[in-house]
VMD Tcl script that builds the backbone (N, CA, C; Angstrom):
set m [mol new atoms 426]
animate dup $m
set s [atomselect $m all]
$s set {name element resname resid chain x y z} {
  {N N UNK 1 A -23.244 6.080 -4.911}
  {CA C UNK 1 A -22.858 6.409 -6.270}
  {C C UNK 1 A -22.351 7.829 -6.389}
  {N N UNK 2 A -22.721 8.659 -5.262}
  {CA C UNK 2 A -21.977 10.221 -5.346}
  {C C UNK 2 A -20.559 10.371 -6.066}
  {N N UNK 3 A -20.004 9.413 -5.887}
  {CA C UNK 3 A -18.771 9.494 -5.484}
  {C C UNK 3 A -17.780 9.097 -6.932}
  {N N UNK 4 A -18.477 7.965 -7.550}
  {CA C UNK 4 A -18.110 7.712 -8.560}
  {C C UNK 4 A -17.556 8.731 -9.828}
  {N N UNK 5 A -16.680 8.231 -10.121}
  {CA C UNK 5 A -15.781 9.096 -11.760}
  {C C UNK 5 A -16.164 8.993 -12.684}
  {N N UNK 6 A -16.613 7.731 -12.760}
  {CA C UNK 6 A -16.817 7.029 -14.429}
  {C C UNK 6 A -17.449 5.759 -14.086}
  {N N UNK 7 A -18.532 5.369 -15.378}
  {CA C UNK 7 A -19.500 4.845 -15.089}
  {C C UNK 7 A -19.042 3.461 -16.419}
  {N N UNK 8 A -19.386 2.005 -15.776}
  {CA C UNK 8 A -18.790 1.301 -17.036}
  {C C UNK 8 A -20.172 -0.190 -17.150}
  {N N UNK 9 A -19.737 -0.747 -18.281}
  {CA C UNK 9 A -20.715 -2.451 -18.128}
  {C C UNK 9 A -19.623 -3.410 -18.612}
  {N N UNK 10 A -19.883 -4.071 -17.918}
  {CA C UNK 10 A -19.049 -5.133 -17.577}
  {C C UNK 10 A -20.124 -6.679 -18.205}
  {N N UNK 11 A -19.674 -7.539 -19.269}
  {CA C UNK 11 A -20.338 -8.574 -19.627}
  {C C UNK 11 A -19.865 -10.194 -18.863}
  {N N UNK 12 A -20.222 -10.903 -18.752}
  {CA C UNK 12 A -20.005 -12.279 -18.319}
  {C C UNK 12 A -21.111 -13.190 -18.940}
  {N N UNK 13 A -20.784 -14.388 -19.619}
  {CA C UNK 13 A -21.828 -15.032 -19.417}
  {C C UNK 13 A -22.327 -16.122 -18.258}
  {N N UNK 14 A -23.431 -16.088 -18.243}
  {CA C UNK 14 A -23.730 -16.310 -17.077}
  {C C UNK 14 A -23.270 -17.587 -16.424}
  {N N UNK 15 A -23.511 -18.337 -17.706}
  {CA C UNK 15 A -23.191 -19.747 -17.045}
  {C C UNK 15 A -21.352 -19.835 -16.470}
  {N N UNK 16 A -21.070 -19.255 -16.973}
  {CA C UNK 16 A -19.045 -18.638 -16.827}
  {C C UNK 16 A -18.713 -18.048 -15.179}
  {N N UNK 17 A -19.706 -17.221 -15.048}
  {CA C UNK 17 A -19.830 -15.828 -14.050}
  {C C UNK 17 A -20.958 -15.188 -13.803}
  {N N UNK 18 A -21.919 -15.449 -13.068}
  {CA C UNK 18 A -23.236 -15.042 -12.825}
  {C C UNK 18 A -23.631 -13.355 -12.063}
  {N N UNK 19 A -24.312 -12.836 -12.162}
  {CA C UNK 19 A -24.225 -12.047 -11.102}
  {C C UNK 19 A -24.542 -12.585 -9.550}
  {N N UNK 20 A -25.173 -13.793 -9.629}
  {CA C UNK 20 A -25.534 -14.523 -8.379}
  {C C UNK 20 A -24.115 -15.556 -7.752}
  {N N UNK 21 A -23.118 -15.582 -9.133}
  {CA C UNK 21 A -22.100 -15.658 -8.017}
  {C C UNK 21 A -21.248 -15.111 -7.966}
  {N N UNK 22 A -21.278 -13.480 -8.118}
  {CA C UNK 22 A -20.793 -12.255 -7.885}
  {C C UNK 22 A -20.967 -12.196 -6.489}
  {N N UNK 23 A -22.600 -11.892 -6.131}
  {CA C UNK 23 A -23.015 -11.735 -4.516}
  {C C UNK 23 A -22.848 -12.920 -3.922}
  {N N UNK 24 A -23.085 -14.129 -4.356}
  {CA C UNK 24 A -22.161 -14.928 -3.351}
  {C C UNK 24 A -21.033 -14.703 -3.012}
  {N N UNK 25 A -19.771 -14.219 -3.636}
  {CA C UNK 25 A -18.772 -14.677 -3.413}
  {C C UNK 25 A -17.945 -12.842 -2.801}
  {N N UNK 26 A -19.090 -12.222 -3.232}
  {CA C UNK 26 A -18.981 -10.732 -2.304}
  {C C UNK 26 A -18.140 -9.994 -3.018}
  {N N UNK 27 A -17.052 -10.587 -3.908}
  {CA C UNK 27 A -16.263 -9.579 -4.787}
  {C C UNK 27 A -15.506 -10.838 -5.861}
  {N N UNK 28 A -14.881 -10.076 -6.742}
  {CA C UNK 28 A -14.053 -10.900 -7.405}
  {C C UNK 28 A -13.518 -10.203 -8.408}
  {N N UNK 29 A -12.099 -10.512 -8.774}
  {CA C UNK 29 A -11.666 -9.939 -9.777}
  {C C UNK 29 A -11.878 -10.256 -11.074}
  {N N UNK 30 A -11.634 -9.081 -11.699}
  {CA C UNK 30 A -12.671 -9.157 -13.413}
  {C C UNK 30 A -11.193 -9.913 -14.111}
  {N N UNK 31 A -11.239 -10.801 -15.105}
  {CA C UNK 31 A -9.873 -11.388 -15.748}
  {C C UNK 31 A -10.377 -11.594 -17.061}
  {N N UNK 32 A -9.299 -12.092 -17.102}
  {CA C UNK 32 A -9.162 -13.158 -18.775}
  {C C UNK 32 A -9.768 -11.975 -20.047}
  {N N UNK 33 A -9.687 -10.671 -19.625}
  {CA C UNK 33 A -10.019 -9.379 -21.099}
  {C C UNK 33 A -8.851 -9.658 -21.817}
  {N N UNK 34 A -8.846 -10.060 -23.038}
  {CA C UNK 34 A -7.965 -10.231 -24.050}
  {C C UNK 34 A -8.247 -9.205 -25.157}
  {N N UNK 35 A -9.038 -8.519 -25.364}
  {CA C UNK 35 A -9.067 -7.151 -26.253}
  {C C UNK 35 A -8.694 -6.016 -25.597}
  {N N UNK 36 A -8.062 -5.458 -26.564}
  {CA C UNK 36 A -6.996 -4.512 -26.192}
  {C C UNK 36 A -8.005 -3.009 -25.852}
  {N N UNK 37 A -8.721 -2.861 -26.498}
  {CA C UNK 37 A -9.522 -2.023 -26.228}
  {C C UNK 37 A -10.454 -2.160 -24.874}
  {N N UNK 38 A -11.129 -3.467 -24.711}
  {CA C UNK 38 A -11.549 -3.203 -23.305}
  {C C UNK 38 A -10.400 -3.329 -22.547}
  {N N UNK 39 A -9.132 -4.496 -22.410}
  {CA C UNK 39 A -8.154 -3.299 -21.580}
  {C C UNK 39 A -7.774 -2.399 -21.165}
  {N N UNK 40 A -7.904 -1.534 -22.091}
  {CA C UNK 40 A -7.975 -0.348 -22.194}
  {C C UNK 40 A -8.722 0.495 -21.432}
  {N N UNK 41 A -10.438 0.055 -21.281}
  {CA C UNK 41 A -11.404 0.316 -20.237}
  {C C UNK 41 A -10.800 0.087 -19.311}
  {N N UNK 42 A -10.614 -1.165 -18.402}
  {CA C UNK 42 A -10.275 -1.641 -17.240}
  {C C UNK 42 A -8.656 -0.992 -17.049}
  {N N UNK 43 A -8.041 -0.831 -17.520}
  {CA C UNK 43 A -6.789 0.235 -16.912}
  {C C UNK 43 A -7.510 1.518 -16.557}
  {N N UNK 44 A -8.550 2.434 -17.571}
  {CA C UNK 44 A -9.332 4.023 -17.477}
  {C C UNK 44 A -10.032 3.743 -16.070}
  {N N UNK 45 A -10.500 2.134 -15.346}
  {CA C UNK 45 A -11.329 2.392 -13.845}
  {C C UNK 45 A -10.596 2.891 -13.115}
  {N N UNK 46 A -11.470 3.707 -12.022}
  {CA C UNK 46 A -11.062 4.194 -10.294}
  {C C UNK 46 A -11.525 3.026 -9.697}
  {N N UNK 47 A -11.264 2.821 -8.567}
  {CA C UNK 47 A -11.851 2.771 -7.340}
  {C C UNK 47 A -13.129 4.047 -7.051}
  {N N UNK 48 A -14.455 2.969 -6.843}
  {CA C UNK 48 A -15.420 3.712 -6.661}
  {C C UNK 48 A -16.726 4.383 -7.707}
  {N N UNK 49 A -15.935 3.578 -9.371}
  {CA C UNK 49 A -16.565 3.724 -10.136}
  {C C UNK 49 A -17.765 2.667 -10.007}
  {N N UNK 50 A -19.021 3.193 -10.226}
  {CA C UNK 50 A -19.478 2.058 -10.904}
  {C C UNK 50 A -19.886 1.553 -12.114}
  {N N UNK 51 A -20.412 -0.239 -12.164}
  {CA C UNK 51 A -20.672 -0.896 -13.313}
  {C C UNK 51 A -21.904 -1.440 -13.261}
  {N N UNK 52 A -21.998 -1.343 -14.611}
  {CA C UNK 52 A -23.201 -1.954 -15.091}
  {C C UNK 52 A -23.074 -3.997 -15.197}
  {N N UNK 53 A -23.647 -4.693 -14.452}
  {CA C UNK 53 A -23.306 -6.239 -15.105}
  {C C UNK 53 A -24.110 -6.424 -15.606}
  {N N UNK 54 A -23.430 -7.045 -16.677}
  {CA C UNK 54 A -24.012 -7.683 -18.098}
  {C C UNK 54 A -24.103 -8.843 -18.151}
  {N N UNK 55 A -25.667 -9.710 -18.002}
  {CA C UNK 55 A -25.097 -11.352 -18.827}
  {C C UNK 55 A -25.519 -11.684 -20.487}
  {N N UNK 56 A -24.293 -11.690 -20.989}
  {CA C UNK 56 A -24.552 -11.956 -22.174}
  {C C UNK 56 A -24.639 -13.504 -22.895}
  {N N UNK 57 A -24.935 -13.184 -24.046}
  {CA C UNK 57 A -25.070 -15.238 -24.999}
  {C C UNK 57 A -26.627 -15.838 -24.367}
  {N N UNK 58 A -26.867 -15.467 -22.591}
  {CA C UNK 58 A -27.926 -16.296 -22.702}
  {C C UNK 58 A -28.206 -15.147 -21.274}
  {N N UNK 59 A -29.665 -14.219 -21.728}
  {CA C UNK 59 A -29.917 -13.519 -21.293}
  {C C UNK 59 A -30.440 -12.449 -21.453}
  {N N UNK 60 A -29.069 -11.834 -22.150}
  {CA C UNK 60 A -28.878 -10.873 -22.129}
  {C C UNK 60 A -29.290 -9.417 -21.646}
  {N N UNK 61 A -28.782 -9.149 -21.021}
  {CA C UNK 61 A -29.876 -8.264 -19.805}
  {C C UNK 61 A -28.730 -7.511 -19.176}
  {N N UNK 62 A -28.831 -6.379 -18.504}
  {CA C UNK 62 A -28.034 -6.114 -17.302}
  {C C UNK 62 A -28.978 -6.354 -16.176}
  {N N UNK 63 A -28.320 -6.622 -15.516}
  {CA C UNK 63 A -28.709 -7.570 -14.251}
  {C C UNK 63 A -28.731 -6.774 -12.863}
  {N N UNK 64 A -27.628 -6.090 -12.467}
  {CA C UNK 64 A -27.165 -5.693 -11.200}
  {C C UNK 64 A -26.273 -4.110 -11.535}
  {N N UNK 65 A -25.616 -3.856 -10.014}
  {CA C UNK 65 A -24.802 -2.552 -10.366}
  {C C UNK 65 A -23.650 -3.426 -9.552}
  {N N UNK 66 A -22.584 -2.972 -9.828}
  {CA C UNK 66 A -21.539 -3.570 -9.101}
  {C C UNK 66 A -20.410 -1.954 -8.843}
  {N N UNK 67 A -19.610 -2.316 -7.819}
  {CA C UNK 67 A -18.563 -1.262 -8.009}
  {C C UNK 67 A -17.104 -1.481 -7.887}
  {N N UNK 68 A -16.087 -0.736 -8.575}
  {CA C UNK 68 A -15.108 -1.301 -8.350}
  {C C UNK 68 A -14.292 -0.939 -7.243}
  {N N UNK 69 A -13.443 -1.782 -6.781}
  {CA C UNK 69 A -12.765 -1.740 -5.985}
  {C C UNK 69 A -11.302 -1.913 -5.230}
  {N N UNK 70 A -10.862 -2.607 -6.741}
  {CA C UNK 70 A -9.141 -2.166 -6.662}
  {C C UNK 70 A -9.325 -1.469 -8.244}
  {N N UNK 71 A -8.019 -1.057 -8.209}
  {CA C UNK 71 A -7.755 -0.647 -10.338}
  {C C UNK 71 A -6.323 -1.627 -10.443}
  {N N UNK 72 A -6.744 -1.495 -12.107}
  {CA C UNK 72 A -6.176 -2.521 -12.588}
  {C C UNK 72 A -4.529 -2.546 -12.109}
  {N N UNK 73 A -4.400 -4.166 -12.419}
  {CA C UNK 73 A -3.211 -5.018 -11.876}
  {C C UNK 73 A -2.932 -5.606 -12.887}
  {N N UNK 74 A -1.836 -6.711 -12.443}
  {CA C UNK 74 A -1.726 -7.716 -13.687}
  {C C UNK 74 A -2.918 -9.061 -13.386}
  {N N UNK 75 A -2.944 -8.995 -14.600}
  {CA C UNK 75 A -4.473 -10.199 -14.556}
  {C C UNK 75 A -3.693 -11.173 -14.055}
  {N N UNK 76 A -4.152 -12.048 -13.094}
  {CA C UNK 76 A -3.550 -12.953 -12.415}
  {C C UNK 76 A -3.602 -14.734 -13.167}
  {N N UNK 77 A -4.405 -14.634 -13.946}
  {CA C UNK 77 A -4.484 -15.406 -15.259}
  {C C UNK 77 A -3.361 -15.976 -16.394}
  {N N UNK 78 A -2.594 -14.894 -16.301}
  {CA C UNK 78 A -1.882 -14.979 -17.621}
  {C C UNK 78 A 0.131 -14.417 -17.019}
  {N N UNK 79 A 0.777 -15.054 -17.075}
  {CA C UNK 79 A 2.064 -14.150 -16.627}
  {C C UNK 79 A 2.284 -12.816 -18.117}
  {N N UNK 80 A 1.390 -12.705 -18.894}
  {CA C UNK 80 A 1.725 -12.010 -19.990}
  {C C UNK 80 A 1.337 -10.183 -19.407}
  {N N UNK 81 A 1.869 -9.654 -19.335}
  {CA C UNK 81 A 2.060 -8.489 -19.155}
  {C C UNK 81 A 0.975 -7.003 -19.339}
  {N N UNK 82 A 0.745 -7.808 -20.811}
  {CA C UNK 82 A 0.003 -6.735 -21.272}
  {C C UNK 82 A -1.635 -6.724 -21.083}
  {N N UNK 83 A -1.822 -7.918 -20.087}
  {CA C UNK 83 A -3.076 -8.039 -19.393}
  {C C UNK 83 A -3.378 -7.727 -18.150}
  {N N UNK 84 A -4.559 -7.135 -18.107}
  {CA C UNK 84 A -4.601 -6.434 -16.344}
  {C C UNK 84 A -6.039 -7.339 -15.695}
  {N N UNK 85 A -6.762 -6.712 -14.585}
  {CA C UNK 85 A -7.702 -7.464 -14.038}
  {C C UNK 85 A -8.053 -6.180 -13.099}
  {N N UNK 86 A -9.144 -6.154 -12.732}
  {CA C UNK 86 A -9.490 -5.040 -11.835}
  {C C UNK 86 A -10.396 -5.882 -10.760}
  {N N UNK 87 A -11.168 -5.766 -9.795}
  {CA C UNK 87 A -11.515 -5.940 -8.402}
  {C C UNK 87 A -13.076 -5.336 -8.571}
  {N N UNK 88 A -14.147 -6.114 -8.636}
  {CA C UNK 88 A -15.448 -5.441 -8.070}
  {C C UNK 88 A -16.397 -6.208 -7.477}
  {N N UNK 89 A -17.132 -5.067 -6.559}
  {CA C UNK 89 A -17.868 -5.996 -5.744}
  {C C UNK 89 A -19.719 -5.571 -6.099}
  {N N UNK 90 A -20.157 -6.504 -5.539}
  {CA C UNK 90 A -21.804 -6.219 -5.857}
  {C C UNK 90 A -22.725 -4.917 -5.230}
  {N N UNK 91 A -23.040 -4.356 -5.900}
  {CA C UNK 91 A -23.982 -3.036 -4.956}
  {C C UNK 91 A -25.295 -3.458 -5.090}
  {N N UNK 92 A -25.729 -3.541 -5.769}
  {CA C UNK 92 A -27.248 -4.472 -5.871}
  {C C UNK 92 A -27.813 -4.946 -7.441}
  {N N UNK 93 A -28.896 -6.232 -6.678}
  {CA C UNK 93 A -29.624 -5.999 -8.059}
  {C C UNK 93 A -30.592 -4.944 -8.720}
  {N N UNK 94 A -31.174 -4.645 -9.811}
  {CA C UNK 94 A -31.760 -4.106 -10.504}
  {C C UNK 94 A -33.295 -4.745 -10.121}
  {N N UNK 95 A -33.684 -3.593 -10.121}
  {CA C UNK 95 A -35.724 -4.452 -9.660}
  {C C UNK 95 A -35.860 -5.188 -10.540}
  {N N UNK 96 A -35.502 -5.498 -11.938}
  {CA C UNK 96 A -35.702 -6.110 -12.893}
  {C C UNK 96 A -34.715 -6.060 -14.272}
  {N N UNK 97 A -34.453 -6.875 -14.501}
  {CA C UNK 97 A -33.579 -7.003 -15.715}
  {C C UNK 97 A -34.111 -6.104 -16.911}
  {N N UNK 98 A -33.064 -5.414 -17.874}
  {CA C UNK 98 A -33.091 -4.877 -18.233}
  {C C UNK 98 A -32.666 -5.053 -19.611}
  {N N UNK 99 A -33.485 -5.626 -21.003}
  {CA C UNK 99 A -32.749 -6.467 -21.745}
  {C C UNK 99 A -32.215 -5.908 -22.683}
  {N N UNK 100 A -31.256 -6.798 -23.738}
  {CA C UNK 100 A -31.116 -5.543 -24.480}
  {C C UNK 100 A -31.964 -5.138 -25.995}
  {N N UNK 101 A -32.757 -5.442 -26.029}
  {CA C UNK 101 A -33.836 -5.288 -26.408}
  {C C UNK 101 A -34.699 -3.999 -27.019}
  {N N UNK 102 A -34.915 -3.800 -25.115}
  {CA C UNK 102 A -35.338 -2.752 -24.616}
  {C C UNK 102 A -34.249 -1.528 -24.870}
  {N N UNK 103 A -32.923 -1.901 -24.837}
  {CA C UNK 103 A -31.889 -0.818 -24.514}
  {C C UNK 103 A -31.542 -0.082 -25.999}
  {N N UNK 104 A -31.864 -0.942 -27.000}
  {CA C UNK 104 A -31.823 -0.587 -28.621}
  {C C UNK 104 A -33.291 0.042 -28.449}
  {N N UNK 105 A -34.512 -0.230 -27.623}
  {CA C UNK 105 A -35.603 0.568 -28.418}
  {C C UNK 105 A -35.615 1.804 -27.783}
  {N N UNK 106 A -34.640 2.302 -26.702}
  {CA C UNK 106 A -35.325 3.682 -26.106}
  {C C UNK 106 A -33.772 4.622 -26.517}
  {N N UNK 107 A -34.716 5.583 -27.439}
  {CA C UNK 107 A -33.665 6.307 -27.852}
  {C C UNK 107 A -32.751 6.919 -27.313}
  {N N UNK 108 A -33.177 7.368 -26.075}
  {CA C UNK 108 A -32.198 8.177 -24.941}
  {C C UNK 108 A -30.839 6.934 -24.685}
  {N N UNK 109 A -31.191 6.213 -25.366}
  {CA C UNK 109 A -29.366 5.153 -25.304}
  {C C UNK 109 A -29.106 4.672 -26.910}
  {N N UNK 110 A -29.216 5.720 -27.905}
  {CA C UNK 110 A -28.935 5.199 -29.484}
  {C C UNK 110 A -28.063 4.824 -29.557}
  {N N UNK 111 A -26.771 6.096 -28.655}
  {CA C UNK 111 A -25.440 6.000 -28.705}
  {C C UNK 111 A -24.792 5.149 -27.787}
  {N N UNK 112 A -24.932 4.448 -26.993}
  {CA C UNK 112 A -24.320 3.672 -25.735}
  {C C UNK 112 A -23.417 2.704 -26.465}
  {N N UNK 113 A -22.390 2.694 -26.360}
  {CA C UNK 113 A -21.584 1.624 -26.708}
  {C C UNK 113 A -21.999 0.426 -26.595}
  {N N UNK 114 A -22.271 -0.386 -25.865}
  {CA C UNK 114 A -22.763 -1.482 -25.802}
  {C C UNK 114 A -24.534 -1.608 -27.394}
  {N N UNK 115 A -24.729 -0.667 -27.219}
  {CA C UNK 115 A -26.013 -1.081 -28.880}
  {C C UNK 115 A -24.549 -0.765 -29.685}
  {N N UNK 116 A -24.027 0.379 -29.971}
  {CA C UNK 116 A -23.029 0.175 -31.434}
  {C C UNK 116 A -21.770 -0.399 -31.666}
  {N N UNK 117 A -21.320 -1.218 -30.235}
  {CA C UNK 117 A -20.132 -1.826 -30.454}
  {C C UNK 117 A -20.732 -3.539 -29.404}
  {N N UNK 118 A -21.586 -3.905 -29.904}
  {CA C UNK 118 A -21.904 -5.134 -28.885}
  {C C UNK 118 A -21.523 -6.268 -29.023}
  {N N UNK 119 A -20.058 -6.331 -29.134}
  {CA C UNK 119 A -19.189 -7.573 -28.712}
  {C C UNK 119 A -18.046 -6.643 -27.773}
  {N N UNK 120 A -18.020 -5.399 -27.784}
  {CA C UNK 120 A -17.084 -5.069 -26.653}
  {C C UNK 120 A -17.291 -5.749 -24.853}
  {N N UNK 121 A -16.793 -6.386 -24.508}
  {CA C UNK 121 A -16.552 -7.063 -22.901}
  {C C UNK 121 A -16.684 -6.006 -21.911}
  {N N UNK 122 A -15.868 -4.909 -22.153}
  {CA C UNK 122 A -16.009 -3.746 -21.312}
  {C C UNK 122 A -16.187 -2.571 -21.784}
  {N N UNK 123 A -17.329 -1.688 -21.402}
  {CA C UNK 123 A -17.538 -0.208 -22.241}
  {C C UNK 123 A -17.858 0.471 -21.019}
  {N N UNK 124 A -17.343 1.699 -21.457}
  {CA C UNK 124 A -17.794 2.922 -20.770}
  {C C UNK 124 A -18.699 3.328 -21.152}
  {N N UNK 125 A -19.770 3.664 -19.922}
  {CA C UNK 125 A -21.342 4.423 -20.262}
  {C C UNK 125 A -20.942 5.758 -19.906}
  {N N UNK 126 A -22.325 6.445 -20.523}
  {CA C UNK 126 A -22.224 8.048 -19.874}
  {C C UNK 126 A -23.091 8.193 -18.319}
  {N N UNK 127 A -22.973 8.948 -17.338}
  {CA C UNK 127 A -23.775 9.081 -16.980}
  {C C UNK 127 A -25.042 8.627 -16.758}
  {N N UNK 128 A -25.798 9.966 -18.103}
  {CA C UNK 128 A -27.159 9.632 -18.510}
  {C C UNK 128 A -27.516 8.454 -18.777}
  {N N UNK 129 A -26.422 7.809 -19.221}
  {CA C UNK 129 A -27.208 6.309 -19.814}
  {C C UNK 129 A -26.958 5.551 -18.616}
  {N N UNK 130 A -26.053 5.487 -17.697}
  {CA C UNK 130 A -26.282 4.271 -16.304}
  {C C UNK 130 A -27.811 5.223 -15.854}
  {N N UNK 131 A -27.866 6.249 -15.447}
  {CA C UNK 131 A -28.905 6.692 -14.955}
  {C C UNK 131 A -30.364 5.870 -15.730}
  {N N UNK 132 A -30.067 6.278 -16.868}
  {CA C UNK 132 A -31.466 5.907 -17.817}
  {C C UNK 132 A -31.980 4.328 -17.688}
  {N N UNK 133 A -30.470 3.054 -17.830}
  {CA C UNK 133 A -30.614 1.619 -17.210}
  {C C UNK 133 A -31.364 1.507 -15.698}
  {N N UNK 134 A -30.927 2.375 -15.285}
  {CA C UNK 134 A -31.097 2.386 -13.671}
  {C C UNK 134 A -32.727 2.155 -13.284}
  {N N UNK 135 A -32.893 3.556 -13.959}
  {CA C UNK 135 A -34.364 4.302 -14.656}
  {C C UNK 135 A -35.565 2.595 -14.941}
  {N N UNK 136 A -34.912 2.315 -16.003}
  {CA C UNK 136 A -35.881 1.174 -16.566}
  {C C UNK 136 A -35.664 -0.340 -15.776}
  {N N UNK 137 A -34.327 -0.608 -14.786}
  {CA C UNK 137 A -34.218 -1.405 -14.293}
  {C C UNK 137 A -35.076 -1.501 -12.772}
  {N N UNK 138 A -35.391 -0.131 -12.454}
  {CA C UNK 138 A -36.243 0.072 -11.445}
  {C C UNK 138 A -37.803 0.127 -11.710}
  {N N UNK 139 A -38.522 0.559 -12.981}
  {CA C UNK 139 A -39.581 0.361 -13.379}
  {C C UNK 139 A -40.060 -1.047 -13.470}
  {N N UNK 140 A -41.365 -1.102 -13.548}
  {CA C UNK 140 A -42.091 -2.387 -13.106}
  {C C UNK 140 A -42.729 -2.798 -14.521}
  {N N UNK 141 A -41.829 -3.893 -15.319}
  {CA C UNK 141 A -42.323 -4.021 -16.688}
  {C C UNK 141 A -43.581 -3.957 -17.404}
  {N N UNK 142 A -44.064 -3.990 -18.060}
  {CA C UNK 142 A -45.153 -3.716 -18.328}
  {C C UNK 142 A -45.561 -3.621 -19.838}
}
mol reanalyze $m
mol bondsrecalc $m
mol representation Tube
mol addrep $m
């Protein structure tokens, strides 16, 4: 993670896109973002950033860290132009899911995009806040 620019979460639902068949399948490209604003995210990735995965609708939790590994292209989905797709692969799971729940009750994440904009697909975290997920995804619930 030294290395990383910018830190993001990435949603799927599960039954759609799992994180379990993320690591099966060892990488895969992110598609089908039709809001212009998380477009917007996924054009702002490096190579080398990492993400937060999200399963949302039935879950809801971040799950894993993933990183990316191409930057955005044309989404291979759509011949429409103004859609891109980016490349990431799995870095690990989280000792434990991390719900969001939990992520609205600890204040050190009031502001995280994902609590005040939570239908965005793709958001940029700060730092502190992948650190802080990291933090509670490695703690032993309780």
């Amino acid at each position: 993670m030294a290395g990383a620019r910018n830190y993001w979460l990435i949603k799927s639902e599960p039954s759609a896109y799992s994180w379990d068949d993320l690591v099966r399948d060892g990488w895969t490209y992110w598609d089908g973002i039709r809001n212009y604003e998380a477009r917007n995210n996924l054009r702002r990735m490096s190579t080398g950033d990492q993400v937060l995965f999200y399963h949302s609708v039935k879950g809801v939790a971040v799950v894993g860290v993933a990183e990316v590994i191409r930057e955005h292209y044309q989404d291979p989905t759509t011949a429409d132009e103004r859609w891109c797709a980016v490349d990431v692969k799995p870095v690990r799971p989280l000792g434990r899911q991390v719900r969001l729940k939990e992520i609205k009750k600890n204040p050190r994440l009031a502001d995280m995009v994902l609590v005040r904009r939570s239908r965005l697909s793709v958001c940029p975290v700060t730092p502190h806040e992948f650190k802080e997920v990291l933090a509670m995804g490695d703690k032993a619930s309780g």
